[in-house]
PDB file of N, CA, C and O in Angstrom:
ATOM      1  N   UNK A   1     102.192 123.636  69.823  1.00  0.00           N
ATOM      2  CA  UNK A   1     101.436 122.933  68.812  1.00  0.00           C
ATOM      3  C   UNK A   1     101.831 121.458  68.873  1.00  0.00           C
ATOM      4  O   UNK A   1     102.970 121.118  68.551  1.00  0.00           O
ATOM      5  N   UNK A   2     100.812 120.476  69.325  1.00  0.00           N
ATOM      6  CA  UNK A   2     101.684 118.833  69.226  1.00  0.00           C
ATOM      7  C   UNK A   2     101.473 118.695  67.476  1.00  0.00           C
ATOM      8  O   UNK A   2     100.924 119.160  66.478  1.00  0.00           O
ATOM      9  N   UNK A   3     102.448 117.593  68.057  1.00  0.00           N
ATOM     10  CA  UNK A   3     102.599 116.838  66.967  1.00  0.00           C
ATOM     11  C   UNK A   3     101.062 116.168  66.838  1.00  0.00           C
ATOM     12  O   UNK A   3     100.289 115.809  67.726  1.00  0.00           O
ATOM     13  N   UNK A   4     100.894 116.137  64.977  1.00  0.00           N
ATOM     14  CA  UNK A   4      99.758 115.479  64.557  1.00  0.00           C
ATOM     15  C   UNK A   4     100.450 113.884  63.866  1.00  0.00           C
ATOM     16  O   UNK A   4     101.255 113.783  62.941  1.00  0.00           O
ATOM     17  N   UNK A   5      99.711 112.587  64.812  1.00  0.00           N
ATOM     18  CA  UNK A   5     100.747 111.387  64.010  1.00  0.00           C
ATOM     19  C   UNK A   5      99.589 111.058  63.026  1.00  0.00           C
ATOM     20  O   UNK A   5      99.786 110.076  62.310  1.00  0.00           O
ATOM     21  N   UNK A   6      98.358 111.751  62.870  1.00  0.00           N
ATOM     22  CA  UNK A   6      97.504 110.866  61.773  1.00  0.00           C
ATOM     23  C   UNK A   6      97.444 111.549  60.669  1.00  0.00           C
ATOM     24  O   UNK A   6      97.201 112.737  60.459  1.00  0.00           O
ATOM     25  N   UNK A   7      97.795 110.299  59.694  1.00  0.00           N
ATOM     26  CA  UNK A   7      97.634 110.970  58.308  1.00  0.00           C
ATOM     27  C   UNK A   7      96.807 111.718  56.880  1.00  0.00           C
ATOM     28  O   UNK A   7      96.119 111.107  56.062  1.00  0.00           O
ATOM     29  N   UNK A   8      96.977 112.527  56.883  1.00  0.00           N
ATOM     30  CA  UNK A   8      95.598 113.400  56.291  1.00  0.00           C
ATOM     31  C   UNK A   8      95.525 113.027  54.806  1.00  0.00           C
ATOM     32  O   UNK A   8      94.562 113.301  54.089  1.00  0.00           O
ATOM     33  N   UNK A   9      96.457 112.478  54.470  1.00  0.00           N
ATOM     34  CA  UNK A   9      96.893 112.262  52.591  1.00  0.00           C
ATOM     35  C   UNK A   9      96.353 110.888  52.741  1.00  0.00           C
ATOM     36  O   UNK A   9      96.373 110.363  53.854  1.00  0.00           O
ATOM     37  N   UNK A  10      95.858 110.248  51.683  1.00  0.00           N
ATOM     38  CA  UNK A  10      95.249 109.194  51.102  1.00  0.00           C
ATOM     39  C   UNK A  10      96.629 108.236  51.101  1.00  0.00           C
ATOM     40  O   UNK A  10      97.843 108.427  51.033  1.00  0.00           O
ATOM     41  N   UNK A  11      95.945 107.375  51.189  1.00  0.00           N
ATOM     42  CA  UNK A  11      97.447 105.917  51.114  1.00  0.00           C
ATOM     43  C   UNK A  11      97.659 106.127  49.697  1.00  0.00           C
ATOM     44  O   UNK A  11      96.961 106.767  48.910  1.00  0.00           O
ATOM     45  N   UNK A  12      98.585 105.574  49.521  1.00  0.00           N
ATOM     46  CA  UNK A  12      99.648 105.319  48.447  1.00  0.00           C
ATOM     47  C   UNK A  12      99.114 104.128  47.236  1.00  0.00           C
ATOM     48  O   UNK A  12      99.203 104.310  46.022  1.00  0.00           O
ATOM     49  N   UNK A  13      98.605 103.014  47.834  1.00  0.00           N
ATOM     50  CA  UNK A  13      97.452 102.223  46.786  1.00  0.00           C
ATOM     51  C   UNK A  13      96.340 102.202  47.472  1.00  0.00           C
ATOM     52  O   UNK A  13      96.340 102.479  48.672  1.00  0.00           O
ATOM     53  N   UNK A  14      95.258 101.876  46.819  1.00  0.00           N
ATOM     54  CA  UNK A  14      94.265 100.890  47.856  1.00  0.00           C
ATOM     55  C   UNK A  14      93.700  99.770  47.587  1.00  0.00           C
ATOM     56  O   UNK A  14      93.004  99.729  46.573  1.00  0.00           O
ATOM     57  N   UNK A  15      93.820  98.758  48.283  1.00  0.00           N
ATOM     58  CA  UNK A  15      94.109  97.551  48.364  1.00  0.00           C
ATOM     59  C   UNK A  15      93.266  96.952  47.363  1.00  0.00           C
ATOM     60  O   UNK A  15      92.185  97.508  47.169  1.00  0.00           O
ATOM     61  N   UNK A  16      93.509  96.066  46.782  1.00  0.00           N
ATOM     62  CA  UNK A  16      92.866  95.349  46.062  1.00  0.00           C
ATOM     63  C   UNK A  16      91.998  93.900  46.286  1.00  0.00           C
ATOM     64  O   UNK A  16      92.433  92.940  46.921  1.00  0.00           O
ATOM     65  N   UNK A  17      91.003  93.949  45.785  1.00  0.00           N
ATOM     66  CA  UNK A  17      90.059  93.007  46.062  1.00  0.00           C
ATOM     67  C   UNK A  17      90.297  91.876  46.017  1.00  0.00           C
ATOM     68  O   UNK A  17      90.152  91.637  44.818  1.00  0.00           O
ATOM     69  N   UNK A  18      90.639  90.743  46.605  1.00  0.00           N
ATOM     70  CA  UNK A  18      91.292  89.742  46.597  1.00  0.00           C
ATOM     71  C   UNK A  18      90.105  88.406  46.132  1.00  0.00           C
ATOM     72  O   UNK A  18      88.933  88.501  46.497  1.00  0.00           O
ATOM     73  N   UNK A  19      90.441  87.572  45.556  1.00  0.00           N
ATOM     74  CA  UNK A  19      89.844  86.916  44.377  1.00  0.00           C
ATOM     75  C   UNK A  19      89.428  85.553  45.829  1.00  0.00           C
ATOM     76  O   UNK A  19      90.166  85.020  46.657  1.00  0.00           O
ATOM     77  N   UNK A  20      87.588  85.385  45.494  1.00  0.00           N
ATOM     78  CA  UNK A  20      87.203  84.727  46.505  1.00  0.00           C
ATOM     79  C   UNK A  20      87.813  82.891  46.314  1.00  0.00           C
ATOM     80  O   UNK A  20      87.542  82.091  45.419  1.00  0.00           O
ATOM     81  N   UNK A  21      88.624  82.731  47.443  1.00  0.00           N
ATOM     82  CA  UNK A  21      88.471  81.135  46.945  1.00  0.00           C
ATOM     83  C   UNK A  21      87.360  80.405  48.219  1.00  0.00           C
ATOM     84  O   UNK A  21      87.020  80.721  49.359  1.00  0.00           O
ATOM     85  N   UNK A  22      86.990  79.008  47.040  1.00  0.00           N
ATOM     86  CA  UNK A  22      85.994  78.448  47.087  1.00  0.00           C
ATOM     87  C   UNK A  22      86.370  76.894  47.350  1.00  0.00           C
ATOM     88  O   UNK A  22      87.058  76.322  46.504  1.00  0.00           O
ATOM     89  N   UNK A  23      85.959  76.241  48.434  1.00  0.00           N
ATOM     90  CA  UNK A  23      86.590  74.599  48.219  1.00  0.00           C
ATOM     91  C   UNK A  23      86.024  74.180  47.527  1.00  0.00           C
ATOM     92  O   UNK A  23      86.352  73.034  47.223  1.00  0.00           O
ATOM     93  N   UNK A  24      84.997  74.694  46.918  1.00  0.00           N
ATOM     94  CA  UNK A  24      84.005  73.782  45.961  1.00  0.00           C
ATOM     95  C   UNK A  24      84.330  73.721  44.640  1.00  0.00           C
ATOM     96  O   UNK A  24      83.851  72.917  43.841  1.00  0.00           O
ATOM     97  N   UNK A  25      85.172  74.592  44.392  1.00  0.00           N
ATOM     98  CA  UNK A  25      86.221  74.946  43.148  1.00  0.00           C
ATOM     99  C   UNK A  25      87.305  73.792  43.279  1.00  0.00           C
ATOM    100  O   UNK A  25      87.875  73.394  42.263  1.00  0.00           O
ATOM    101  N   UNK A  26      87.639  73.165  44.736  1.00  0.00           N
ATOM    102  CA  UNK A  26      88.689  72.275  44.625  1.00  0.00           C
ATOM    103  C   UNK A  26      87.921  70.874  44.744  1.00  0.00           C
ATOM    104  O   UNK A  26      88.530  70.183  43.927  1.00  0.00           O
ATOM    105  N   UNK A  27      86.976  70.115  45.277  1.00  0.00           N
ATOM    106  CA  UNK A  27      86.630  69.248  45.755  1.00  0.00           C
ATOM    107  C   UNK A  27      85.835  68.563  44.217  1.00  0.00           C
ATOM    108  O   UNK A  27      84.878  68.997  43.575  1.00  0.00           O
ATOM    109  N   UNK A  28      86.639  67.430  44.019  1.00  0.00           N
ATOM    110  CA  UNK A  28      85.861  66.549  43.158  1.00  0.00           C
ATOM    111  C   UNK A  28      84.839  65.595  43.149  1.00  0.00           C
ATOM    112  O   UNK A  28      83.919  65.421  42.350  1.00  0.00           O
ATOM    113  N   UNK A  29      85.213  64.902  44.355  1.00  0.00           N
ATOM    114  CA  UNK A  29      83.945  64.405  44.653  1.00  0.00           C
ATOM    115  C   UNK A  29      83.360  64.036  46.023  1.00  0.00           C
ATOM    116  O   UNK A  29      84.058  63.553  46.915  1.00  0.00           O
ATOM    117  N   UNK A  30      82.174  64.260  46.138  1.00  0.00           N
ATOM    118  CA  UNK A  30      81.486  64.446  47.487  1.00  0.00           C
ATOM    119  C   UNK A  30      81.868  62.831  48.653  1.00  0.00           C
ATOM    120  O   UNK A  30      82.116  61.643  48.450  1.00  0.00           O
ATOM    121  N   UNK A  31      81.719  63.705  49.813  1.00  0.00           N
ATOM    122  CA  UNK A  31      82.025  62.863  50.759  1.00  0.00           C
ATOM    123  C   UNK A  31      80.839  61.445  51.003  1.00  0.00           C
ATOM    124  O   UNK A  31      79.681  61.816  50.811  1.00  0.00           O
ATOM    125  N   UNK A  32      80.910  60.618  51.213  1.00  0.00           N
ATOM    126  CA  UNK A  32      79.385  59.788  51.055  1.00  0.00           C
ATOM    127  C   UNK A  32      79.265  60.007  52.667  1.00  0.00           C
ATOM    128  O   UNK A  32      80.148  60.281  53.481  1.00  0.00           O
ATOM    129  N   UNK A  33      77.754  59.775  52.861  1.00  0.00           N
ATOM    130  CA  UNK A  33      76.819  60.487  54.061  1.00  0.00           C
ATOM    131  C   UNK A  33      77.526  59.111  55.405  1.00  0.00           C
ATOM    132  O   UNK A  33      77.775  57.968  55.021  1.00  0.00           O
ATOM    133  N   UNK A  34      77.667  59.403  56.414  1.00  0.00           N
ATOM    134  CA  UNK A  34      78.199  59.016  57.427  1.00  0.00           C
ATOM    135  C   UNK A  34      77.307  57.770  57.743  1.00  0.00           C
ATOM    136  O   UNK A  34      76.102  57.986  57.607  1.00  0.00           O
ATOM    137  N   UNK A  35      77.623  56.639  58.096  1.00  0.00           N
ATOM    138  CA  UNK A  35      76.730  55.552  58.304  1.00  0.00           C
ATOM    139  C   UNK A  35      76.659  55.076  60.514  1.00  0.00           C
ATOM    140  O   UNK A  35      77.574  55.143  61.335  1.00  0.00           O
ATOM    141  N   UNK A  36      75.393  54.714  60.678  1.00  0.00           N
ATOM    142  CA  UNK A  36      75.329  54.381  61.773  1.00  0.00           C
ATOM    143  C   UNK A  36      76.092  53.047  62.065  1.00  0.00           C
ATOM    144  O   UNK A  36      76.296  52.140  61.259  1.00  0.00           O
ATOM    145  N   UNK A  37      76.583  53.122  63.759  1.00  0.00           N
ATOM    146  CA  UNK A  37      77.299  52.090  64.309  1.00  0.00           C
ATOM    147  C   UNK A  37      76.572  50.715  63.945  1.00  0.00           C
ATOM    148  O   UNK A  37      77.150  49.662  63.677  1.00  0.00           O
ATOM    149  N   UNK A  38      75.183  50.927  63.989  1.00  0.00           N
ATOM    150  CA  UNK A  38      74.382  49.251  63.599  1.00  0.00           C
ATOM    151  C   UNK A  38      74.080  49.412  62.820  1.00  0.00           C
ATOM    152  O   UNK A  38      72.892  49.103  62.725  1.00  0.00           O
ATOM    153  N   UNK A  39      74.693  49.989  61.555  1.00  0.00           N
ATOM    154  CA  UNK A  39      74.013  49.470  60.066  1.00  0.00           C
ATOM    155  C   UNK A  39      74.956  48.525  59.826  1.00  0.00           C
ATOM    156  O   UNK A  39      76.139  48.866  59.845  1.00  0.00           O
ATOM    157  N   UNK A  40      74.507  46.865  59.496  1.00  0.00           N
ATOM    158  CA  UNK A  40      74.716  46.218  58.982  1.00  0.00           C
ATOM    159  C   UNK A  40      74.817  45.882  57.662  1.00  0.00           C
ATOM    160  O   UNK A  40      75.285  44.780  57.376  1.00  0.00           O
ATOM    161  N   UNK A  41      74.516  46.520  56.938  1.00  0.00           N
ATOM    162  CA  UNK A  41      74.529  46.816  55.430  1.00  0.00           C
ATOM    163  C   UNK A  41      76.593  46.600  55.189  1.00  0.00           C
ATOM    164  O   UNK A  41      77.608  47.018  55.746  1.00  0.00           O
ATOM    165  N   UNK A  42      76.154  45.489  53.750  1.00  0.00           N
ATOM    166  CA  UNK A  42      78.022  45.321  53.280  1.00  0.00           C
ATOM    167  C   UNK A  42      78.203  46.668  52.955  1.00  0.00           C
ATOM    168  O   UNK A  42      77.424  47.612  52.823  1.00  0.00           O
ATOM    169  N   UNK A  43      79.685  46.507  52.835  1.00  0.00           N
ATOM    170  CA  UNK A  43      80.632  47.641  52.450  1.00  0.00           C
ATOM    171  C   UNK A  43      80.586  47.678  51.215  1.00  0.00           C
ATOM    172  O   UNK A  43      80.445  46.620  50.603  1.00  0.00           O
ATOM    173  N   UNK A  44      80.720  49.218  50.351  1.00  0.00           N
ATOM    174  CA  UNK A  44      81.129  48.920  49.357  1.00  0.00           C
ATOM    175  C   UNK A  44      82.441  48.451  48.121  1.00  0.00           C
ATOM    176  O   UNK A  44      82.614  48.163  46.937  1.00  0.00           O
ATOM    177  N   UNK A  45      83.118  48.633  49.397  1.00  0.00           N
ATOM    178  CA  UNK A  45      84.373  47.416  48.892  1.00  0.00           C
ATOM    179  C   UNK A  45      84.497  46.272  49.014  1.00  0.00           C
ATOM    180  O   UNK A  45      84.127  45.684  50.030  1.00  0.00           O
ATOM    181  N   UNK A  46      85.107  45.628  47.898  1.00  0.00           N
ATOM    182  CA  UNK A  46      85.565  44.299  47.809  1.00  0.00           C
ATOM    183  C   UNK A  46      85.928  43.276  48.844  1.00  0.00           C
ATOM    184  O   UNK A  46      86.990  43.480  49.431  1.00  0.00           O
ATOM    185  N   UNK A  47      85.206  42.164  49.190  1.00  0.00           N
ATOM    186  CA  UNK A  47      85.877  41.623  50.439  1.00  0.00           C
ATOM    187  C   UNK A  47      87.302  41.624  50.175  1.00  0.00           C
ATOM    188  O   UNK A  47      87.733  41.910  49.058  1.00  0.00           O
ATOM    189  N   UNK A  48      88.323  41.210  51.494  1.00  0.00           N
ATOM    190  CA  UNK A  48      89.776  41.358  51.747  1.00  0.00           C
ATOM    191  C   UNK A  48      89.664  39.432  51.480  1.00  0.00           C
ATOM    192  O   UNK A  48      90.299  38.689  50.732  1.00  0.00           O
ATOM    193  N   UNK A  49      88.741  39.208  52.314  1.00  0.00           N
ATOM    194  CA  UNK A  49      89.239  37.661  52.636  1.00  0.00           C
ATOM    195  C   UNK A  49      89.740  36.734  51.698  1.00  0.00           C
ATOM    196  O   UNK A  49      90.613  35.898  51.931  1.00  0.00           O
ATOM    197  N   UNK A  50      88.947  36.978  50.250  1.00  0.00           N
ATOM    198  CA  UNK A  50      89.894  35.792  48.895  1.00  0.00           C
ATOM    199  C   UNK A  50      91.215  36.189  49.167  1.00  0.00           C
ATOM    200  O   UNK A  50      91.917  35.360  49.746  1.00  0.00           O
ATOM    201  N   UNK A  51      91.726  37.323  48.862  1.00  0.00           N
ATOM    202  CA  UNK A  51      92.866  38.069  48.906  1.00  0.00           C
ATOM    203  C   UNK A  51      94.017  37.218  49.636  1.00  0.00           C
ATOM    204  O   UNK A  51      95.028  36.622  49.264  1.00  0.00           O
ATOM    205  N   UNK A  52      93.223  37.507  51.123  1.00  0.00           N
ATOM    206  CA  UNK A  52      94.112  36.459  52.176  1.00  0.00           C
ATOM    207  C   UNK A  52      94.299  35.387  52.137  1.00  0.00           C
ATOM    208  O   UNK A  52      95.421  34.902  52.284  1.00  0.00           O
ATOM    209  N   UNK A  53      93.300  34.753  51.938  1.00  0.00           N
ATOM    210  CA  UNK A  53      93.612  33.150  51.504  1.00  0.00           C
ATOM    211  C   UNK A  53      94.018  32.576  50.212  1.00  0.00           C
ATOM    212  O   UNK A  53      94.009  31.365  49.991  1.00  0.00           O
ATOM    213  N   UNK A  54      94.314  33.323  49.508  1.00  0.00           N
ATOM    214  CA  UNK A  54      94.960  32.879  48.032  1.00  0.00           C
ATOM    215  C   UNK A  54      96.320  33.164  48.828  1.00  0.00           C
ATOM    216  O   UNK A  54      97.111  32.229  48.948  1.00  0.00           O
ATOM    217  N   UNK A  55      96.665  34.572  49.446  1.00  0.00           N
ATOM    218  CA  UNK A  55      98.278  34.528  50.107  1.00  0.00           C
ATOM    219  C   UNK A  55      98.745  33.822  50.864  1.00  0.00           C
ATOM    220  O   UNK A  55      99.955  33.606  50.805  1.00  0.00           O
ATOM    221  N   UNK A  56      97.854  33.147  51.953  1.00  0.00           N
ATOM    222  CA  UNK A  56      97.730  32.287  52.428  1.00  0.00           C
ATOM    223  C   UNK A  56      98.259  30.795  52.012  1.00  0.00           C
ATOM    224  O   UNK A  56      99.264  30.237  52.453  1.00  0.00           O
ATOM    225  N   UNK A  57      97.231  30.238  50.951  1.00  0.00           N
ATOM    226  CA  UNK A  57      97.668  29.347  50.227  1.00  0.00           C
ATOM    227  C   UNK A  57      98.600  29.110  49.376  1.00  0.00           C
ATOM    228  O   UNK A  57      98.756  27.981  48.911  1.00  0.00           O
ATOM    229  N   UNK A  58      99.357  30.135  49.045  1.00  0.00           N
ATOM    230  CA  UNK A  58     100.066  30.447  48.008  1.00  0.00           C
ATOM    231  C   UNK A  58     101.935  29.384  48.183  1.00  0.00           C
ATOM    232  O   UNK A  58     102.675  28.902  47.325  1.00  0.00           O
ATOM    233  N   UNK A  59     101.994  29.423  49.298  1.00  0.00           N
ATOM    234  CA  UNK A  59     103.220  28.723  49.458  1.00  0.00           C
ATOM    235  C   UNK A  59     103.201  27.110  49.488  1.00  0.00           C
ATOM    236  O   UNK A  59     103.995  26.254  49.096  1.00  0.00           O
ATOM    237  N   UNK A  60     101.995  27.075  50.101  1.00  0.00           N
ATOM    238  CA  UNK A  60     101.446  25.729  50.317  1.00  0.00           C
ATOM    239  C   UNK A  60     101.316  24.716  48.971  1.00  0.00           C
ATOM    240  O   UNK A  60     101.762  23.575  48.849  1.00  0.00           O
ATOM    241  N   UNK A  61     100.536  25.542  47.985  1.00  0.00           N
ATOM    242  CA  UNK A  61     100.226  24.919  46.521  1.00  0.00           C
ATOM    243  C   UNK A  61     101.764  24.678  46.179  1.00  0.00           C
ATOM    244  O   UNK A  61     102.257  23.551  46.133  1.00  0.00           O
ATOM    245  N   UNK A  62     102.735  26.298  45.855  1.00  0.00           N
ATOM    246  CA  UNK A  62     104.189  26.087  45.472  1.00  0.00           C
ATOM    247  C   UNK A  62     104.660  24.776  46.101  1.00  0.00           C
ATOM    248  O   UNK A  62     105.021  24.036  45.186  1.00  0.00           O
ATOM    249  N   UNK A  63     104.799  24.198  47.274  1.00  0.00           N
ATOM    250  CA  UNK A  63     105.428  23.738  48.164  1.00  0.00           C
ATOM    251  C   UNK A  63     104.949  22.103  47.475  1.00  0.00           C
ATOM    252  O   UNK A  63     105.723  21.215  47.117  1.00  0.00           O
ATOM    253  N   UNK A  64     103.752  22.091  47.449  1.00  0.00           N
ATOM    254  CA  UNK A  64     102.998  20.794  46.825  1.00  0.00           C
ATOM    255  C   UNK A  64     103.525  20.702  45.723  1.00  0.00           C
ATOM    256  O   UNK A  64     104.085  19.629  45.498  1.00  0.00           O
ATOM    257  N   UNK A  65     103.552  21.921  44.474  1.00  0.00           N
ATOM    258  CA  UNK A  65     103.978  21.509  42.760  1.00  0.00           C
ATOM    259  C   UNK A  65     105.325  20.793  43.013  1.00  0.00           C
ATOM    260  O   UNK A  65     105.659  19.832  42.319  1.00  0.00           O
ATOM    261  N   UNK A  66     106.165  21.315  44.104  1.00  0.00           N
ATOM    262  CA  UNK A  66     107.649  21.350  43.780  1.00  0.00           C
ATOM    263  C   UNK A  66     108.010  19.932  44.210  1.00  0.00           C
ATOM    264  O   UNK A  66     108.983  19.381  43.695  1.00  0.00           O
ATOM    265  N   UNK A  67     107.369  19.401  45.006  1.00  0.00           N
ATOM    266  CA  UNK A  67     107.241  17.870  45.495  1.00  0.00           C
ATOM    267  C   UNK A  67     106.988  17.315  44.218  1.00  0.00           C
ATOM    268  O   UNK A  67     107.856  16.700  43.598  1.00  0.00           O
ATOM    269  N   UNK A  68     105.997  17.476  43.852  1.00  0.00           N
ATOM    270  CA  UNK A  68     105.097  16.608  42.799  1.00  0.00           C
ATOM    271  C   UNK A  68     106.154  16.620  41.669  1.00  0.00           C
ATOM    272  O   UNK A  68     106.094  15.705  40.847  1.00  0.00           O
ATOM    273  N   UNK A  69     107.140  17.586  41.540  1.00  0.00           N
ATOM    274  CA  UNK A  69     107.966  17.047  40.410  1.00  0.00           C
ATOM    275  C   UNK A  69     109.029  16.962  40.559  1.00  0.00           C
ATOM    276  O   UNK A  69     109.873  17.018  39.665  1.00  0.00           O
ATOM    277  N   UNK A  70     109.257  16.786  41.900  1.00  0.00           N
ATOM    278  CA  UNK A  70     111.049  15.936  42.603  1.00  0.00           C
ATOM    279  C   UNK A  70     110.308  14.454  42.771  1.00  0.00           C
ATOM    280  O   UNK A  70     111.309  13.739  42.738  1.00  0.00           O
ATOM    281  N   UNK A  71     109.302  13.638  42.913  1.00  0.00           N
ATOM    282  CA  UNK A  71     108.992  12.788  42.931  1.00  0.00           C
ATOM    283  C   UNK A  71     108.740  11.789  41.680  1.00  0.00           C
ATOM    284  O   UNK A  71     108.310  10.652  41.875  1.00  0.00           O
TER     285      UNK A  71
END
């Protein structure tokens, strides 16, 4: 008589339905639509360039006040 290795008794739990996740449950806000290499259209951010040139200038003006009142 062989051996029988398969089991005739019902498992012990059965598995439980596992709870669907969804990225849409995580994602707040949508990606904006991909733009072509020649769209020339501005960005919608802020230019950089004041930015730079106020840092830019920034030592220069200091450098001028500090004269202007050793003189």
């Amino acid at each position: 008589m062989p051996i029988c290795r398969h089991s005739i008794a019902p498992p012990a739990r059965t598995p439980r339905e596992q709870p669907v996740v969804r990225l849409s449950h995580y994602v707040v806000q949508r990606r904006s639509a991909p733009r072509a290499a020649n769209d020339n259209r501005r960005s919608r951010l802020a230019p950089v360039w004041p930015w730079a040139m106020a840092a830019a200038a920034a030592p220069a003006v200091t450098a001028a006040l500090i004269l202007t009142r050793l003189i």
